[in-house]
C-alpha positions in Angstrom: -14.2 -17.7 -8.3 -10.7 -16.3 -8.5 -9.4 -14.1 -11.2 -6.3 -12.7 -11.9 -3.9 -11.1 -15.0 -5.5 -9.3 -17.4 -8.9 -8.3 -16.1 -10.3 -7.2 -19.4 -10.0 -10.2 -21.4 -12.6 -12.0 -19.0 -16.3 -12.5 -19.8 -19.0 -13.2 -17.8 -22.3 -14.4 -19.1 -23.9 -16.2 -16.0 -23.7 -15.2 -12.2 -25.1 -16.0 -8.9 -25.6 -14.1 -5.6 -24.0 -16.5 -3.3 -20.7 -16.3 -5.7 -17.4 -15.4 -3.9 -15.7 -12.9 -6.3 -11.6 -12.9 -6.1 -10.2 -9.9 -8.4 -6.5 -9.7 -8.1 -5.6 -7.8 -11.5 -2.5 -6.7 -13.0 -1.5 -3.6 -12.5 0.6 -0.4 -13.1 3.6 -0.1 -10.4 3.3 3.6 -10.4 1.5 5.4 -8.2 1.0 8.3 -10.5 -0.7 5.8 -13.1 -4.0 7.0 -13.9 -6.3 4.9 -11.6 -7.5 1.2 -11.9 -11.0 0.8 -13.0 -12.9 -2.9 -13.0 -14.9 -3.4 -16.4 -18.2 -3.8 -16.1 -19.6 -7.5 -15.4 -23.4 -6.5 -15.7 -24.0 -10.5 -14.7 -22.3 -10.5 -11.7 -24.3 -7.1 -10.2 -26.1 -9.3 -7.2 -23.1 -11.0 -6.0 -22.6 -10.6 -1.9 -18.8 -11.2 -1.5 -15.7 -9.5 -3.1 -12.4 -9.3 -2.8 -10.3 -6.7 -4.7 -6.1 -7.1 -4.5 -3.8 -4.5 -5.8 -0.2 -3.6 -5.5 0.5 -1.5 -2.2 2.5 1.1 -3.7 1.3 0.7 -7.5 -1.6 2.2 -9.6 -4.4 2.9 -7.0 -7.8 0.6 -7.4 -10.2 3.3 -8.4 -13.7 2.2 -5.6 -15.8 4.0 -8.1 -16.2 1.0 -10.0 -17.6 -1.4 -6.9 -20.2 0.7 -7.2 -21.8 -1.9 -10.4 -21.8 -4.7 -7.0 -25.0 -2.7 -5.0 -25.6 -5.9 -3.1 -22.7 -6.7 -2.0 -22.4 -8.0 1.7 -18.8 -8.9 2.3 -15.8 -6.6 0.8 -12.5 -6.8 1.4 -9.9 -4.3 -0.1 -5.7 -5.0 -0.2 -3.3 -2.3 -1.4 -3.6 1.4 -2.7 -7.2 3.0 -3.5 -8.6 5.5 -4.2 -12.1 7.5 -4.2 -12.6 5.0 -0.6 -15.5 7.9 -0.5 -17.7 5.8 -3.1 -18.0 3.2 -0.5 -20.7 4.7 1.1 -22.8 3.8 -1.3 -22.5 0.4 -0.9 -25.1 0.1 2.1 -25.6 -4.0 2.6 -22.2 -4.0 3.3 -21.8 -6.1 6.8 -18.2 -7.2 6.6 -15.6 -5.0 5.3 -12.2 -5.3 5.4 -9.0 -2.9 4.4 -5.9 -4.2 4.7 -2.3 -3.1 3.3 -3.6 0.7 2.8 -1.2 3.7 2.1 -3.8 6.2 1.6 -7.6 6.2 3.2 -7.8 10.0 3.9 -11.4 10.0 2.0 -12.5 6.7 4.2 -16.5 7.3 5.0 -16.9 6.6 8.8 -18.4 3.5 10.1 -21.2 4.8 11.0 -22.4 4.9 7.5 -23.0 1.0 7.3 -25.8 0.4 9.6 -25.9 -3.1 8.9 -22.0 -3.6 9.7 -20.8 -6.4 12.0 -17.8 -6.8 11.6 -14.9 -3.9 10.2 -10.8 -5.0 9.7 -8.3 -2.5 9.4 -4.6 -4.1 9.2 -1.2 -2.7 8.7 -3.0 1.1 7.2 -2.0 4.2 6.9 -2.4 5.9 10.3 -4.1 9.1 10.5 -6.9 7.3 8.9 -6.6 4.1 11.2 -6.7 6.3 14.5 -9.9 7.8 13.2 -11.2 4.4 12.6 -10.0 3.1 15.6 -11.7 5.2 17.6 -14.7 4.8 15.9 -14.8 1.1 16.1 -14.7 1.5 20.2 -18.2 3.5 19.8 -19.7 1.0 17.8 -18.7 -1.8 19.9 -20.7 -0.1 22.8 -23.8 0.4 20.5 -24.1 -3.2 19.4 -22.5 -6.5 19.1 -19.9 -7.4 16.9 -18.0 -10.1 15.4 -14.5 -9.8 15.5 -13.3 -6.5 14.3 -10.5 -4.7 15.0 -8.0 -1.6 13.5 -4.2 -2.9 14.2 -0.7 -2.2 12.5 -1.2 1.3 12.1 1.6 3.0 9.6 2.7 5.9 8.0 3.8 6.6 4.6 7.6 6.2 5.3 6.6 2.4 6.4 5.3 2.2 3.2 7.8 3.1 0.9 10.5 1.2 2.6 8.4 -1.9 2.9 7.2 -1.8 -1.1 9.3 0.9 -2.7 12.4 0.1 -2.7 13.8 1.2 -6.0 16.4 -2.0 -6.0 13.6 -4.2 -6.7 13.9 -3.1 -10.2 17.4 -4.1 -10.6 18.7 -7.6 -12.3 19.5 -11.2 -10.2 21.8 -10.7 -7.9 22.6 -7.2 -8.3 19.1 -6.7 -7.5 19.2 -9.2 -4.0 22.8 -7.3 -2.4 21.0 -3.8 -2.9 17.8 -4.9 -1.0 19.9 -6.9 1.8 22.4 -3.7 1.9 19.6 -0.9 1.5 17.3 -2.9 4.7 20.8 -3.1 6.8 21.2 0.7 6.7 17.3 0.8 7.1 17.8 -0.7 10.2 20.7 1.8 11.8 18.9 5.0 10.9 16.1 3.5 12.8 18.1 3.1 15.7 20.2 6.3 15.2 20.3 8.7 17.8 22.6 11.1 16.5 23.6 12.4 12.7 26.7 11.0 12.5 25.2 7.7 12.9 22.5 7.9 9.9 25.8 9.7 7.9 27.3 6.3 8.8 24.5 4.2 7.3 23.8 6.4 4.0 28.2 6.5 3.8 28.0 2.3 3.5 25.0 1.9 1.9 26.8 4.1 -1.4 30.0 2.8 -0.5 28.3 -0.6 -1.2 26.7 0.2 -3.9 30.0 1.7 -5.3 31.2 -2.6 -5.6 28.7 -3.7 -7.8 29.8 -3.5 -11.4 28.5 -1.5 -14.4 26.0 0.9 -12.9 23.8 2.7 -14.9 22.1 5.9 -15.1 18.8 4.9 -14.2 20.4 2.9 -11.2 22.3 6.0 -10.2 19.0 7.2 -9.8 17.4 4.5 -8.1 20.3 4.8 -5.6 19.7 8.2 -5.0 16.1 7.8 -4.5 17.1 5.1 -1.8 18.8 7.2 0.0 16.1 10.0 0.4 13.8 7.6 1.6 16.3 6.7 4.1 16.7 10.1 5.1 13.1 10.5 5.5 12.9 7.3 7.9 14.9 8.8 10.1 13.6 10.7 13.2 16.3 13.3 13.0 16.0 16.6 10.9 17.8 16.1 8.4 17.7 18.0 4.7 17.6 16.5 1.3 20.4 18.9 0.5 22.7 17.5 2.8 21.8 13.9 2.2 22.7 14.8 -1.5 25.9 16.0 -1.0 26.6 13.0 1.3 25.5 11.0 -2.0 27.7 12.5 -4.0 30.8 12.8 -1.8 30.6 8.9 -1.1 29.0 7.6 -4.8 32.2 6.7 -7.2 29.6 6.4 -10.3 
């Protein structure tokens, strides 16, 4: 069974254990947004499989409230979270799988599940993920497992210029020419090897941006925020302050 929307206006009289629970709700696209909780489905307390999906870079998924699934068997978490901690709790968990996660620095180690077979980490954050990682070789050598693995390892930056692109906000076609000119200058300060050459990118990108008609306040902004994130890609040092004044010297709104 698959929901999705507006969790809360679901109710569930009648459940059963071999039920496969889908729970893709809608939420906040701030990160600072008090975290998401599920309600409480009191019938569904003996189900065995879930599956939680949240925005990557939106309101976290609060883990706390798995804790009213103690049976589960099978979990499998997409996007930010939070309170990851909680999961130790859950211990019939054999499958688990995280997958498009900014932010595990809480994870319990696998060890905790003493039932697990089978543990997918993909495209999460990577401090966490080398932990895991490593981890996951141990096990292996202390019993059989199905297919597990801990791949696409990221850090935060990834993040925020995969999902956070302020431009996504903007309207139509405005909107798509941002994005296409925001993920070209992406891609030369990745391949920059001198600061003249990310100057270059941030210069177009605002020079760009300086074509489109009518910009607002609030897309000034949005602007500027793109270009710190750019900055931070960047594996030069490189301050705010000066990627500010480059801003300003280049922006004509």
């Amino acid at each position: 069974m698959s929901l999705s929307g507006d969790i809360q206006q679901f109710e569930i009289t009648a459940g059963h254990p071999d039920l496969h629970l889908i729970i893709n709700p809608v939420t906040l696209k701030t990160k600072s947004a008090t975290p998401y909780q599920l309600p409480l489905f009191k019938s569904l307390a003996t189900i065995k499989s879930l599956d939680i999906i949240v925005e990557r870079l939106g309101q976290a998924f609060d883990c706390k409230s798995l804790l009213q699934f103690p049976q589960v068997t099978s979990l499998n978490l997409t996007g930010n979270m939070t309170n990851t901690y909680c999961l130790k709790e859950l211990m019939h968990l054999e499958r688990l799988g995280i997958r498009y996660a900014p932010n595990l620095e809480d994870f319990p180690a696998l060890s905790t599940w003493c039932r697990l077979k089978s543990f997918i980490g993909w495209n999460i954050e990577e401090l966490t993920g080398k932990r895991l990682n490593a981890e996951l070789k141990v096990l292996s050598k202390q019993k059989e497992l199905d297919y597990s693995s801990v791949s696409k390892l990221r850090s935060s930056i990834w993040f925020t210029t995969e999902y956070g692109i302020p431009f996504t906000n903007w309207e139509g076609e405005k909107s798509a020419t941002a994005i296409k000119a925001y993920k070209s200058a992406l891609k030369a300060i990745n391949k920059a090897k001198t600061e003249a050459e990310v100057y270059d990118a941030i210069a177009g990108l605002v020079k760009f941006i300086n074509t489109l008609a009518n910009i607002e306040t609030t897309e000034r902004e949005d602007t500027g925020v793109a270009v710190g994130q750019l900055i931070e890609a960047s594996s030069l040092n490189i301050s705010r302050e000066k990627a500010n004044k480059w801003f300003d010297d280049w922006r004509g709104f």
